[in-house]
N, C-alpha and C positions, 0 to 999 in steps of 0.2 A: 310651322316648320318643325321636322321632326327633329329632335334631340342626338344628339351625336353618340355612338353608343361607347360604356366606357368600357368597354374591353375588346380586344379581337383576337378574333382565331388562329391560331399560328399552327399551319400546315405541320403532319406528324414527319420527320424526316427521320433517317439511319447518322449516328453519329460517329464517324470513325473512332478508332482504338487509338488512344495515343501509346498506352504502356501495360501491361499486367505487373501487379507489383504486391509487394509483401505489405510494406506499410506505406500509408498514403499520408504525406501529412501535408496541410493547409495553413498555408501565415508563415510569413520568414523573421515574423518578431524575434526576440532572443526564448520565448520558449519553443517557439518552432525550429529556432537555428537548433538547439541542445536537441530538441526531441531528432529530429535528421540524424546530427552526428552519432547522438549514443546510437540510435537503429539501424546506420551502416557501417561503426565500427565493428557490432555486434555481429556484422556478415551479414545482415539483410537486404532486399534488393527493396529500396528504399526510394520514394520520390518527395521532394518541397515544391511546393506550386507557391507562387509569388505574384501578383498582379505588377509590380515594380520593376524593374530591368534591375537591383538589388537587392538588399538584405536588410535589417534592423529593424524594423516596424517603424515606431514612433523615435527608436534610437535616431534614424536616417530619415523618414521619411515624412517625417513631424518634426526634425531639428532639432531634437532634444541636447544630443553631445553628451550627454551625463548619465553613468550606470550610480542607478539610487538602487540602496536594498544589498547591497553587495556587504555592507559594514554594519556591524551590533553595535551598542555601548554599553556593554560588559560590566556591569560597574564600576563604571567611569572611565574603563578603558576601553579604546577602541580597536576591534578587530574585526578585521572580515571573516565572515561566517558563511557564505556563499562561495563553494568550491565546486568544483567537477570539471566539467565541460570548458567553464568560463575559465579557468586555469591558465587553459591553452590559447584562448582568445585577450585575454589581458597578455599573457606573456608574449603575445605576435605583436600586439599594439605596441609593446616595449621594444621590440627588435625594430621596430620599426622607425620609435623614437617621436609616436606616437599619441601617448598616456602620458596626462596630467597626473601628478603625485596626487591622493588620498586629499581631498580639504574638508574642511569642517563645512556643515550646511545647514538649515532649519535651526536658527536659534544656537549658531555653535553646539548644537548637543550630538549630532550625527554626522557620518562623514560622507559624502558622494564622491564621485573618480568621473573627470571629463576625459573625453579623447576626443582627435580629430575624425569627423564624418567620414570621408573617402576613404580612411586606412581602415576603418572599422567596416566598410565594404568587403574592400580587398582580403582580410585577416580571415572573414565568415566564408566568401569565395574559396580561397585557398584549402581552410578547415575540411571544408564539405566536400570538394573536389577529394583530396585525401582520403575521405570516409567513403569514397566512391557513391556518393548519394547522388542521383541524376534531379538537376535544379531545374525546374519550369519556369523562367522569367514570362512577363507579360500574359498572365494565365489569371483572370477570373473567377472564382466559385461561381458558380448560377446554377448548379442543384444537383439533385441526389440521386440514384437509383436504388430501390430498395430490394432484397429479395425475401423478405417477411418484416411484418411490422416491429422485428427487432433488429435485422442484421441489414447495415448497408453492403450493395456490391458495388456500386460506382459512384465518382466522383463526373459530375460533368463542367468540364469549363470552358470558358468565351475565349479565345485569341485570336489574333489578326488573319489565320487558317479560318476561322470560323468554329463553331462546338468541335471539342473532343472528348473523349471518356477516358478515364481512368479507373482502372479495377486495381481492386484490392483485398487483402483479406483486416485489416487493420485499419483505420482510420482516426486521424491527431485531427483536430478542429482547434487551430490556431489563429483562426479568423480575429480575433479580439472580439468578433461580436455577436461569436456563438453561432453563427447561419449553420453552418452542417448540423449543427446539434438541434436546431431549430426544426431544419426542416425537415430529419428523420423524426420527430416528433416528439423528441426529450422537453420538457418543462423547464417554462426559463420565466425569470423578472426583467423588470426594465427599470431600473434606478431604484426610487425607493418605495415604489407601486405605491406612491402620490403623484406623481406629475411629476419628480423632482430628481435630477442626473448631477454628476457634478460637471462643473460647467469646462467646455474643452481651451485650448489656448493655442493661438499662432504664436509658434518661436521667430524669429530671426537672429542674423547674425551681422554684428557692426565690424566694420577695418576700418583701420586707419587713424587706430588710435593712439595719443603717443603717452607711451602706458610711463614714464617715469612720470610723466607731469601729473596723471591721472590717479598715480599711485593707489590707495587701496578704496575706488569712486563707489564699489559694489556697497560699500557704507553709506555712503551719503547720498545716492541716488534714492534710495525707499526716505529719505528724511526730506531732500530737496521735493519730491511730487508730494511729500503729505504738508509742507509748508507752502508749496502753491494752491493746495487745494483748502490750506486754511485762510490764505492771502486773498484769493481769486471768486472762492466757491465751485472753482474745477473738480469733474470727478472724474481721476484715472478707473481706468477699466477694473482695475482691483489693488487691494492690497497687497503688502509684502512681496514686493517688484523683486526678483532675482536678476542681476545683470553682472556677468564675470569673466575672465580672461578666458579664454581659450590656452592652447599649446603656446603657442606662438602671441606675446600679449600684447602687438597689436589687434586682436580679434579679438572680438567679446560676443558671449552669446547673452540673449535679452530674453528671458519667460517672464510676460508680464503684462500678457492681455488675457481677456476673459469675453469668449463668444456668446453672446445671448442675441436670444430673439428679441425683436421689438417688443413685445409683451415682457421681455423681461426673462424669460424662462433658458434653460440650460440649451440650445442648437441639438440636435437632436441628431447623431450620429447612425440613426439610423433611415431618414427620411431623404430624399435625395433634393426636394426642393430646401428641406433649411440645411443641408449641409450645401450645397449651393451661394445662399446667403451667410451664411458662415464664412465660406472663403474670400468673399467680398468684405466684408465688416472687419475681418478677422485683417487683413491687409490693409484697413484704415486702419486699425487701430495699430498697427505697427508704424507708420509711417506718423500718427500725431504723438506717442508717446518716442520714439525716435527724435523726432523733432525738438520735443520739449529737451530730453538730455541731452543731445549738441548743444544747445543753447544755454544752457546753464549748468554745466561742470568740464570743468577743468581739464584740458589734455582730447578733447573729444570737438574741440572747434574743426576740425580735419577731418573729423571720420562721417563715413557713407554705412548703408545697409549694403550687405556686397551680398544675402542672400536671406528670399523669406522663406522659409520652407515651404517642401511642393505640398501638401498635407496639413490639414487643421488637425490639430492633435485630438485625439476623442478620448476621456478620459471613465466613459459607463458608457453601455447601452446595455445588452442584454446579460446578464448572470443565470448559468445553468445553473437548473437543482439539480444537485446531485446527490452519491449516500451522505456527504456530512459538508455543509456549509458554514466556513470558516467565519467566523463574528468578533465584534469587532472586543466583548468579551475573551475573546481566547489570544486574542491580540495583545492589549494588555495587559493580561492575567500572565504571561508569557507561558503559557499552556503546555504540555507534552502531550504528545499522542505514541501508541504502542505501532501504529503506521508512518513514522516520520520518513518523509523524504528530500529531508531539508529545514531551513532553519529560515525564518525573516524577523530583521530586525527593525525595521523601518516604521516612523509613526504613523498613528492614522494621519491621512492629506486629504482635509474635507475640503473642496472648491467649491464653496458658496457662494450664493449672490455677492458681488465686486471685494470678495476676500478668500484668503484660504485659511481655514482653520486645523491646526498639529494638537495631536492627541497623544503625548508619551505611555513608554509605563512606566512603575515608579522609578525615581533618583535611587540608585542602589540595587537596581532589581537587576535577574539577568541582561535583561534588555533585548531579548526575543523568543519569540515563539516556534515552537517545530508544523514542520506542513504535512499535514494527514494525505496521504494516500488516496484517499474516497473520495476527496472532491474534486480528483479529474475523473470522476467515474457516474457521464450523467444517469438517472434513470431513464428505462424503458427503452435504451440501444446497448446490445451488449458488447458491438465490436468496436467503439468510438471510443478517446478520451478527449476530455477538454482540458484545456491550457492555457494559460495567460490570463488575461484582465476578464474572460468570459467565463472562467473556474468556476466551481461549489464555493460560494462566498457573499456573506450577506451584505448590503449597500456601505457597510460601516467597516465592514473588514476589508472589504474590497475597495475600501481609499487608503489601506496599507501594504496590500499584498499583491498588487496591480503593478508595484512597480518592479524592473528590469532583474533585480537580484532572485526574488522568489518567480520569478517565469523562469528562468536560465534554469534552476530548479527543479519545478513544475515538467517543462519540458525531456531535461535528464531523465524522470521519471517516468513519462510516458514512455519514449524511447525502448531504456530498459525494458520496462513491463512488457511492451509489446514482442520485444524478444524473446522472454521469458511464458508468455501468453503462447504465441506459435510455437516454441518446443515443446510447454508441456500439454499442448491440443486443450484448452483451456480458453474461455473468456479472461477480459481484463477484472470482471470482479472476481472472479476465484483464481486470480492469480496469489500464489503462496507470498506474504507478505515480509517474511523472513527470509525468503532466498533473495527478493527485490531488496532489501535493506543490505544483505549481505554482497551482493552486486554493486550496491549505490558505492558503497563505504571503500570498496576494492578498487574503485574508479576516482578514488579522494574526493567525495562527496563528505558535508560534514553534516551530521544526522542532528546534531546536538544532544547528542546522548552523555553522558556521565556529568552534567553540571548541578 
């Protein structure tokens, strides 16, 4: 019997135009929401393509709830360092009544800010419409047109129309996991090029809980599963369980699973059979660690899972090289660059085999590092920049600068540059990096310059 062949021929077809556009950008994460807005406040004729019928990345569609990165610890005090774009987005979430106050996080040393999911829809919806930026809901990347081995001219994507193309002179690859940058042919890693990602997580969200009785349980839940598992021999899916109120406190959101393969290994965020099993594992594991905390703390006899996220959170897969990849040396060293576009404060978050491991910088130190310019600028494509958790950034840097506060950032940057790229008929690397800083800073960007 002959062998079944593993590839087939897919007839050449004509792909209809969906748009001619100035800047094309990809991923509605938070650096693709900022990349959007700066590049249609700026008057450009702008398109966000979104595979989601929404916005937030992993904020929405991985049930995160919480902007991490947005706050330093300043020697010893805490302030947020992450401005621009998010400004406007924090202060909709408040009018809205929204946004959790500021709380301490990771070891009380750091502060994170939750908000409700659906208002952080609406607030980026609203945003963007405003910027006059035309949003692509339900829109897949599936690949590229090139018109020389360095300059993309179209973006192509899947929707329920079937392929269409999108042209452009600019291109943002906000995918989180690098694909545009991949398949123009820029150089990329995948975790820590040993076999090793950090491991991704299903969030969900509990109601019904009766939060005086329960009072402050986000303590005693990481003590109650490490006393059962000293009583029992049980092993929760990882350490350092986060589980916290919401807005509104009967609702608590729960990060406190850890997806691995049966082998053991980090799910693989880019493979479609283990991100498959991922979503299946990933929803046991919500449903036996849920279990265990109704059953033993206080205030939570009444509460249900009222929601699992539609998305296993991916936390690595591919890292673009680009001119200068962020480490996790520059991280702690809280480093300056003469390219800053931003500031992150946030520690390294290794997600290990059934633990996650925090890496400050020193007690006393500033407590964060400025974001270089060059590592949204991969090699070998001159008209793309990368963004978010797929940036210029080594496996170590990239478990602190991956999170929400330094994309919002990252994104701003792109944005700008790309404005600043088409007037002055310019690529993104010889864009003047002083007029960009002088842009960022005028848009209450804070550069972290004079400390």
């Amino acid at each position: 019997m002959n062998q079944m062949p593993r590839t087939i021929e897919e007839p050449a077809r004509s792909i209809p135009l969906f748009g001619d556009f100035e800047i094309v950008v990809a991923g509605g994460g938070p650096a693709g929401i900022a990349a959007a807005i700066a590049a249609g406040r700026a008057g450009r004729k702008t398109v966000l393509i979104e595979r989601y019928g929404f916005l937030g990345g992993a904020g929405t569609a991985a049930g995160l709830s919480t902007f991490c990165g947005l706050h330093s610890n300043v020697r010893g005090e805490h302030v947020r360092t992450t401005r621009g774009v998010v400004d406007d987005i924090l202060g909709r979430l408040e009018e809205m009544e929204r946004l959790n106050p500021p709380h301490l996080s990771v070891q009380q040393r750091i502060q994170a800010q939750a908000y409700d999911i659906s208002a952080y829809k609406i607030a980026v919806d609203e945003l963007l419409v405003a910027a006059n930026v035309t949003i692509l809901y339900h829109a897949y990347a599936a690949s590229i047109v090139m018109a020389s081995p360095e300059e993309i001219t179209a973006l192509i994507v899947e929707t329920k129309q079937g392929r269409l193309a999108i042209t452009g002179k600019i291109f943002i690859d906000g995918t989180g996991d690098g694909d545009i940058a991949a398949w123009a042919g820029a150089p990329y890693e995948v975790g820590d090029n040993h076999g090793n990602m950090l491991y991704p997580t299903t969030m969900y969200r509990i109601n019904g809980v009766d939060h005086q009785t329960a009072g402050r349980a986000w303590e005693n839940i990481p003590r109650l599963m490490e006393e059962e598992e000293q009583r029992t021999g049980k092993n929760f899916p990882r350490k350092k369980p986060i589980v916290r109120p919401q807005k509104n406190p009967i609702e608590w959101r729960a990060n406190l699973t850890q997806i691995k393969n049966p082998d053991g290994t980090a799910v693989n965020g880019l493979d479609a059979r283990e991100m498959s099993y991922g979503e299946i594992e990933g929803r046991r594991q919500c449903w036996e660690t849920f279990s265990f905390i109704k059953s033993v703390t206080p205030g939570f006899e009444k509460a249900y899972i009222v929601e699992i996220a539609p998305q296993i959170g991916i936390r690595e897969t591919r890292r673009v090289v680009a001119e200068y990849m962020l480490s996790v040396e520059d991280i702690l060293g809280c480093r300056d660059f003469e390219d800053s576009i931003g500031v992150n404060g946030w520690p390294v978050e290794a997600h290990e085999a059934g633990d996650v491991r925090f890496v400050f910088a020193a007690v006393g130190s500033r407590g964060y590092n400025q974001i270089p310019y060059r590592i949204l600028l991969p090699q070998n494509v001159e008209n793309l920049f990368v963004i978010g958790r797929c940036a210029g950034m080594t496996h170590e840097g990239q478990s602190s600068a991956r999170v929400s506060g330094p994309c919002f950032s990252m994104g701003q940057a792109a944005g700008t540059a790309a404005d600043i790229a088409l007037a002055d008929n310019v690529t993104p690397r010889k864009v003047d990096t002083a007029k960009l800083k002088s842009r960022l800073k005028a848009d209450g960007v804070f550069l972290g310059e004079g400390e």
